[in-house]
C-alpha positions in Angstrom: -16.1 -15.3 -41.7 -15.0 -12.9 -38.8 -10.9 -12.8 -38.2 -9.3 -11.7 -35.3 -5.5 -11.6 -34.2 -4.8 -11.3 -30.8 -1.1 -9.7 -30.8 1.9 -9.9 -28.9 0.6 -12.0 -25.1 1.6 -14.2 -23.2 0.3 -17.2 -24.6 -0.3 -20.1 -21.8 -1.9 -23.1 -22.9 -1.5 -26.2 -20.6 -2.6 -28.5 -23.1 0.8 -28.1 -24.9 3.2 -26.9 -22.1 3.1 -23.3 -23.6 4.0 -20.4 -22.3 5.7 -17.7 -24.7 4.9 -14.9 -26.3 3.3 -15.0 -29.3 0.1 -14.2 -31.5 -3.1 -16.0 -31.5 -5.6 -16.1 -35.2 -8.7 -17.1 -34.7 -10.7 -17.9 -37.7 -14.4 -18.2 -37.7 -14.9 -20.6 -34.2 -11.2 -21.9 -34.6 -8.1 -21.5 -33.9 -6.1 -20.9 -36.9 -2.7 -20.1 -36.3 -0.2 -19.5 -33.6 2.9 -18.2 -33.4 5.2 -15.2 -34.5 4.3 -12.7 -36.9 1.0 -13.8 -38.1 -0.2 -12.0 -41.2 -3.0 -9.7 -40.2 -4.8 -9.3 -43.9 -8.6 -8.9 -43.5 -8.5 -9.8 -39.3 -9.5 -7.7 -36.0 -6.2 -6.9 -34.6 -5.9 -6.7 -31.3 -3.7 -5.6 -29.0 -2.2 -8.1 -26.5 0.8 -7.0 -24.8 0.5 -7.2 -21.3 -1.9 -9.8 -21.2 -2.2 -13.8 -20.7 -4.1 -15.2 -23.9 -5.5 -18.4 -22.1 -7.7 -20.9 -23.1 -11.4 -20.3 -22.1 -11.8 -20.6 -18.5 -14.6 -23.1 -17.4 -16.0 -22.9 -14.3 -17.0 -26.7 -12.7 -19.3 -25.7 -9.9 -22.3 -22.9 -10.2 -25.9 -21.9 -9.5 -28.0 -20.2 -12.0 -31.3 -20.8 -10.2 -33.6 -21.3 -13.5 -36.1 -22.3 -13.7 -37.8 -21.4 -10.3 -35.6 -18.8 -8.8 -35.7 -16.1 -11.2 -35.6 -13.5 -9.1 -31.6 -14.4 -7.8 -30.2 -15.0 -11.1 -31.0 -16.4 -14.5 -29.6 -18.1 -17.1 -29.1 -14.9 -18.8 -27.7 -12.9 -16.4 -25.5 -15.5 -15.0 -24.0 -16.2 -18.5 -23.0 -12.4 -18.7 -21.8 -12.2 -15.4 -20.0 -15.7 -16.3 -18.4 -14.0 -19.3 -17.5 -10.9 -17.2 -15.3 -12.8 -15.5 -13.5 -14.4 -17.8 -15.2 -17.7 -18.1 -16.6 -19.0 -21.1 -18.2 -22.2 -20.1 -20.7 -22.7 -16.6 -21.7 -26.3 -15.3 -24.9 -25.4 -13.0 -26.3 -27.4 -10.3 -29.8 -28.9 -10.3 -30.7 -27.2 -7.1 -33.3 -25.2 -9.2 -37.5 -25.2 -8.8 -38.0 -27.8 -10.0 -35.2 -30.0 -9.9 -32.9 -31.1 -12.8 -34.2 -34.5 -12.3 -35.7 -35.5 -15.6 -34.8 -34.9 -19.3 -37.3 -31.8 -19.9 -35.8 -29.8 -17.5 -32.1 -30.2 -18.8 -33.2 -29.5 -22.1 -34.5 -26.4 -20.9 -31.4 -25.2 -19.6 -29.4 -26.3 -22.7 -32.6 -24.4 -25.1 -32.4 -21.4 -22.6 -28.6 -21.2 -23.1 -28.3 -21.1 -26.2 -30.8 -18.6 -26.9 -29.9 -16.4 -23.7 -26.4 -16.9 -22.3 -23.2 -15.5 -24.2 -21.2 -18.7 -22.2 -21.7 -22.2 -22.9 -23.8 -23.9 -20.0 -23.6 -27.3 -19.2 -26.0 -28.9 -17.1 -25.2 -31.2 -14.0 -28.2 -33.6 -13.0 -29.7 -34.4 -10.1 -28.3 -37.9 -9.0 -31.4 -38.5 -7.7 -35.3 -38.0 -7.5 -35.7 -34.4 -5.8 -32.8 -34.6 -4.1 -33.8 -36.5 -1.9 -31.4 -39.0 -1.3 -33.4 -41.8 -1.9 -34.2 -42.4 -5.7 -31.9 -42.4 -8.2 -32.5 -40.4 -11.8 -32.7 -41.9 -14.8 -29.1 -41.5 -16.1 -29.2 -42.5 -19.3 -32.0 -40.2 -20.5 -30.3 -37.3 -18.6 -27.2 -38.2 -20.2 -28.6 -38.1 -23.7 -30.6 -34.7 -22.8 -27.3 -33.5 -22.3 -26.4 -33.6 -18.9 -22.7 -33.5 -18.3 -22.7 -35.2 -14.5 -24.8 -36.1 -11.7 -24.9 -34.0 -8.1 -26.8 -33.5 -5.4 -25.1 -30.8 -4.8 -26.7 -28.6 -1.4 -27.8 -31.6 -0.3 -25.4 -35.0 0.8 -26.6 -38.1 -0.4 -26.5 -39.9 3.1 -27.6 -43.7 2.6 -24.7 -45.3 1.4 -26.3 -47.9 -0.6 -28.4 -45.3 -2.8 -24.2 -43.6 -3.6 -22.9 -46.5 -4.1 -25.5 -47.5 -6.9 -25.6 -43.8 -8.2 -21.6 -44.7 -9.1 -22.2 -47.8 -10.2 -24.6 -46.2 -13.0 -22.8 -43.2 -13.5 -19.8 -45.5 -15.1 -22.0 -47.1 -17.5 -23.3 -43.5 -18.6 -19.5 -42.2 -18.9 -20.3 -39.3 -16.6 -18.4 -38.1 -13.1 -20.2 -38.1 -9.8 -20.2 -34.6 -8.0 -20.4 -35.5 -4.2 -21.4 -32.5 -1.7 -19.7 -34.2 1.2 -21.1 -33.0 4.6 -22.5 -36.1 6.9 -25.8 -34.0 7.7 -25.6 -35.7 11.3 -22.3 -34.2 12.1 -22.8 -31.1 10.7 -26.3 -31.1 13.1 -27.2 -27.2 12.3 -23.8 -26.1 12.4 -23.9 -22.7 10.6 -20.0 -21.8 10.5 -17.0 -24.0 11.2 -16.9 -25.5 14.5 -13.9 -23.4 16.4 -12.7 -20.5 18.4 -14.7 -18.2 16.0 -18.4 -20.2 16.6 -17.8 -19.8 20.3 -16.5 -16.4 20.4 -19.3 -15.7 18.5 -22.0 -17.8 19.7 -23.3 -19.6 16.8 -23.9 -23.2 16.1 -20.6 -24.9 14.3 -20.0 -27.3 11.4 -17.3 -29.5 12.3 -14.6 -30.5 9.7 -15.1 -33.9 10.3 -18.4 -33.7 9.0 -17.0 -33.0 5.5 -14.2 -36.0 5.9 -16.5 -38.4 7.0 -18.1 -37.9 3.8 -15.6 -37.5 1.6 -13.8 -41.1 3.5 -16.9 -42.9 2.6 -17.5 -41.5 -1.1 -13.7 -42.5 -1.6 -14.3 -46.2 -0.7 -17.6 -46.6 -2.5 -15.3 -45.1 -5.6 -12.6 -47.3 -5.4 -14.9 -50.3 -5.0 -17.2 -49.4 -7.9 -14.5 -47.7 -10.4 -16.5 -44.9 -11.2 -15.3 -41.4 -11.5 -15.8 -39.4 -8.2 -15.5 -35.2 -7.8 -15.6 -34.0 -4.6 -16.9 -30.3 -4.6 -15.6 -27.7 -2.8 -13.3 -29.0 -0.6 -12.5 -26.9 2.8 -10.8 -29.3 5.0 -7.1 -30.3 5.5 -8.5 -33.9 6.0 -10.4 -34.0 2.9 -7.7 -32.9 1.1 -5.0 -35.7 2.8 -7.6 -38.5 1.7 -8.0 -37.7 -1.6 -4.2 -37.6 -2.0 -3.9 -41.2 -0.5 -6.8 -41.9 -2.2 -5.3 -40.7 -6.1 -1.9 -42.3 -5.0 -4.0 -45.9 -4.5 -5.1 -45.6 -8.1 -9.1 -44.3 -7.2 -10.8 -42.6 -10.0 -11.1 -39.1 -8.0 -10.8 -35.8 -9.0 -11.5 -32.4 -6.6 -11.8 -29.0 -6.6 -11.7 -25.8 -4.5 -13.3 -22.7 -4.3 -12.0 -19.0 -4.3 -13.1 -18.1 -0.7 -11.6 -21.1 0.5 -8.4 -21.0 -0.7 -8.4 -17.2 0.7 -11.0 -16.8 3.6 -11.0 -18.4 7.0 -13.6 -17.7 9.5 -12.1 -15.2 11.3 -14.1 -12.9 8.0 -17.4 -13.9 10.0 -16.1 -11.5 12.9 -19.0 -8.8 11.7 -21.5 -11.6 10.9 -21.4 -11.1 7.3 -24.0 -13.4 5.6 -22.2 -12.8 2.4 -19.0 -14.9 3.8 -21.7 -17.9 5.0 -20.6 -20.4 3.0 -21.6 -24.4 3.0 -18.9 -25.9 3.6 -18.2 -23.1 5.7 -15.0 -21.1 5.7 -12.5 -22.9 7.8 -9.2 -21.7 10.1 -5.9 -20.9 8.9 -4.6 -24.7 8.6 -7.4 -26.2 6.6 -6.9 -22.9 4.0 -3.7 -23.6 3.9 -3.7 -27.3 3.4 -6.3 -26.8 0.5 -3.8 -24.1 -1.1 -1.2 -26.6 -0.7 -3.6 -29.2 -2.6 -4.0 -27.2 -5.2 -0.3 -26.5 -5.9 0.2 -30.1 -5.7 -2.2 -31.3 -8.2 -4.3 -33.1 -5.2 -6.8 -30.3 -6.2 -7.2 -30.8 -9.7 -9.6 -27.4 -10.6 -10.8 -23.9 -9.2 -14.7 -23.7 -9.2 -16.5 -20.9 -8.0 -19.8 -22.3 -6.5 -21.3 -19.0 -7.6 -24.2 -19.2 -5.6 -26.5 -15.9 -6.0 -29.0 -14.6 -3.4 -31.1 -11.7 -3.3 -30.5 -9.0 -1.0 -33.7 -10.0 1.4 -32.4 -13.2 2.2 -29.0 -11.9 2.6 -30.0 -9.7 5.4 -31.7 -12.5 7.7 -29.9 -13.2 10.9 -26.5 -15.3 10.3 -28.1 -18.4 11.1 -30.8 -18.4 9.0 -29.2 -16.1 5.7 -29.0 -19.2 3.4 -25.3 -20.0 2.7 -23.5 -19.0 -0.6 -21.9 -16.2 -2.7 -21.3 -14.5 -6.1 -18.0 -15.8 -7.5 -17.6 -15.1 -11.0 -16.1 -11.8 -11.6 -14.3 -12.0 -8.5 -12.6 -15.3 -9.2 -9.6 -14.2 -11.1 -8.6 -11.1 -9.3 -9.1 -13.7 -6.1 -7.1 -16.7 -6.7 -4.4 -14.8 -9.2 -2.8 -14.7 -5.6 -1.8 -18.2 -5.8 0.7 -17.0 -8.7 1.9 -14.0 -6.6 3.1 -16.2 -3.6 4.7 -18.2 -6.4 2.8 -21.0 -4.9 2.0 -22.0 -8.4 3.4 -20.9 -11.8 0.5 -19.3 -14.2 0.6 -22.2 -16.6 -0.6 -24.4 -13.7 -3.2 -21.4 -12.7 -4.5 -22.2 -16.3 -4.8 -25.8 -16.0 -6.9 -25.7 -12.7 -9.3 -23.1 -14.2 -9.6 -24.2 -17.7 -7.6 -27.3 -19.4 -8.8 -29.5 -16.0 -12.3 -28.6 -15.9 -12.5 -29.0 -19.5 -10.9 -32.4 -19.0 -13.5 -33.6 -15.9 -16.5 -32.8 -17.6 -15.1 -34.4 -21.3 -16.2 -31.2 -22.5 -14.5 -28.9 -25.4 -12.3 -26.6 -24.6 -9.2 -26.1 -22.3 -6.8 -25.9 -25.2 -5.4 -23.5 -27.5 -4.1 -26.3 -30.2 -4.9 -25.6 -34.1 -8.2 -26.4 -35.0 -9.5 -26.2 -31.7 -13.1 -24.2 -30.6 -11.6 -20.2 -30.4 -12.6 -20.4 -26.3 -10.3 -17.7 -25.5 -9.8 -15.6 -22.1 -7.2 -12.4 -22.2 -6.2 -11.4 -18.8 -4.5 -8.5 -17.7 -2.7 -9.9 -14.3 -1.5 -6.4 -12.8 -5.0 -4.4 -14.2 -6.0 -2.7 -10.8 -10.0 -2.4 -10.4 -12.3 -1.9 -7.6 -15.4 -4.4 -7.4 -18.8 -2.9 -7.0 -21.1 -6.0 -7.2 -24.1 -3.4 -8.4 -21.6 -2.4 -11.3 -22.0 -6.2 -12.1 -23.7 -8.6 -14.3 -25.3 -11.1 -11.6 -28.8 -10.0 -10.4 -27.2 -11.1 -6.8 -24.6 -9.0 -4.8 -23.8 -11.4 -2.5 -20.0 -11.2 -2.4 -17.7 -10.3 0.7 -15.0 -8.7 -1.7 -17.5 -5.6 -2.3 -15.4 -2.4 -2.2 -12.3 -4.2 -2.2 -9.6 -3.2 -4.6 -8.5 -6.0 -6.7 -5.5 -6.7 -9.0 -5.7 -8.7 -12.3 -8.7 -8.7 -14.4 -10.0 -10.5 -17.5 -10.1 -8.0 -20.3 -12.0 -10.0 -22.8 -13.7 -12.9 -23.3 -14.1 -14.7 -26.6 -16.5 -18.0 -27.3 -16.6 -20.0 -30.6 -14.3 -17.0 -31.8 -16.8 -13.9 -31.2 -15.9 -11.3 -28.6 -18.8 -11.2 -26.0 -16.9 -9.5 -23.3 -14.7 -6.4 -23.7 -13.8 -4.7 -20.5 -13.8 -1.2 -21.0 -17.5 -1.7 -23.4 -19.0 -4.5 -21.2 -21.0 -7.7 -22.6 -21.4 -7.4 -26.3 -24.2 -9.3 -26.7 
């Protein structure tokens, strides 16, 4: 059975209000022992010093585009690039061709994941038939496939009948809700956020009412059914000031945000760079802020990247119709590690928004270093300076408006059920 003894990090594991230096054993696909001076008979050491030892991150919110859309990423290549950047489980959408809507097709995923992908993936459902809007899924056969929530994600569920019975189900099957809330009649082709920027620049704008209409109705149908509610990527001040009432009322909600908006506002669409088009789309100065402010707050419960890959053909379309979406995983860290240099949050809260809280939405494993526990492990180097080149990358995609930019912090390697598949100086190892 393989041994390895991670040395002398800084150990920060939210599931036990840790944060010291210390030594990490992992033993087969556990973790064996933590602490000082760990005997290192018959393990891997290595070397530590410098570097966060974190429970696996897990990213909430991503796109891997198979089955159907091969040709912008697949399970394979999104699992590496996944790894890359530091996470070591995916929950993908069921935005694919065809649809997650029926048990074969999430127990494709889960067979092609296991076979292909060096991360864990977890499959989110369609919540209903094609995405339409209009039919629910059968839950409980999804469920037992091994789907791990429900989403229409890319596409808002707009009859507020069919959401409110997709919660009402979703609590007898035990799994969250993932609402993409944009009221499709107030976002009326809006291609950016509706401001200064759309006009200056002359393109159609989303306002960011459209996202807290939604996210004001999806709260009230929660509260009334008791189900558990996620609301994805959330961009908006608003959103983010309803959810906080609405958690302080008692409603069964979680959230999350993603990298580029915690960091990007629309003034980045100055050049129109497809690669910053976005849905929701990236918002002024206030809404960024008031999201940042949500996540130090614990209004925002996780970081997700919405890693959403497109090849370079549909990338270099005119602004309004380059679909919307970017790469995000081996940007993430280096991205939102700014967070901890504001001091806007402290790393062991960093940790629980990328790892110990996703783990915790989805009721999956991981997020935890405690004895005994899957060896799901993440060593990041926080000051490791790199420049990202997205064609030095693992995603088939190079969608990302960080490309060229120099970046500081960096996952160095990746560990899942205690075997190294990512070492940053030798790649993926798999």
């Amino acid at each position: 059975m393989n041994r390895t003894l991670l040395r002398g990090g800084r150990v920060i594991d939210p599931s036990s209000d840790l944060d010291e230096t210390a030594d990490v054993l992992i033993d087969g696909d556990r973790i064996a022992a933590l602490g000082h001076g760990i005997d290192s008979e018959g393990a891997v050491v290595v070397d530590a010093q410098g570097c966060w030892v974190t429970p696996g991150l897990i990213d909430l919110h991503t796109h891997l585009r198979e089955p159907g859309q091969e040709y912008k990423e697949t399970i394979a290549t999104g699992g590496r690039s996944a790894v890359a950047g530091g996470f070591t489980a995916v929950a993908c959408m069921a935005n694919t061709h065809p649809v997650n809507d029926d048990s074969a097709t999430t127990e494709y995923i889960i067979h092609r994941a296991e076979t292909d992908s060096p991360a864990r993936v977890y499959p989110i459902a369609a919540a209903t038939k094609g995405l339409e809007g209009k039919v629910m899924t059968e839950m409980a056969s999804l469920v037992e496939a091994g789907a791990v929530a429900f989403s229409d994600d890319g596409k808002t569920i707009m009859d507020g009948d069919v959401m409110r019975h997709v919660l009402e189900y979703s609590k007898l099957v035990g799994v969250p809700v993932i609402t993409h809330a944009e009221d499709c009649t107030l976002v009326a082709g809006g291609v950016m956020n509706e401001g200064p920027m759309s006009t200056r620049l002359g393109l159609p704008g989303n306002p960011s009412i459209a996202e807290v209409a939604l996210v004001a109705r999806d709260l009230i149908l929660a509260e009334f059914t008791g189900a558990h509610l996620h609301v994805a990527h959330v961009s908006t001040k608003g959103a983010v000031d309803l959810i906080r009432a609405a958690r302080e009322r008692g409603v069964n909600v979680t959230a999350e945000a993603a990298p580029h908006h915690l960091v990007l506002t629309d003034e980045t669409l100055e050049d129109y760079d497809t690669h910053a088009k976005v849905a929701p789309p990236l918002r002024g100065d206030e809404d960024r802020r008031a999201c940042r402010a949500g996540i130090a707050d614990g209004t925002i419960d996780a970081i997700a990247t919405d890693h959403a890959p497109h090849a370079q053909h549909e990338k270099e379309l005119d602004f309004i119709k380059a679909p919307p979406g970017m790469i995000g995983f081996e940007t993430a860290v280096a991205v939102v590690l700014d967070l901890v240099r504001t001091g806007e949050i402290s790393p062991i809260e960093w940790v629980r928004r990328l790892s110990t809280n996703p783990a915790r939405i989805l009721a999956r494993p991981g997020g935890t270093l405690a004895l005994g526990s899957v060896a799901d492990v993440t060593l990041i180097d926080p000051l490791r300076e790199w420049v990202y080149d997205p064609a030095k990358g693992y995603s088939k995609s190079r969608n990302s408006p960080w490309a060229g930019q120099k970046m500081t912090g960096r996952p160095v390697a990746t560990f899942v059920a205690g075997r190294l598949v990512y070492d940053v100086d030798r790649g993926v190892l798999t």
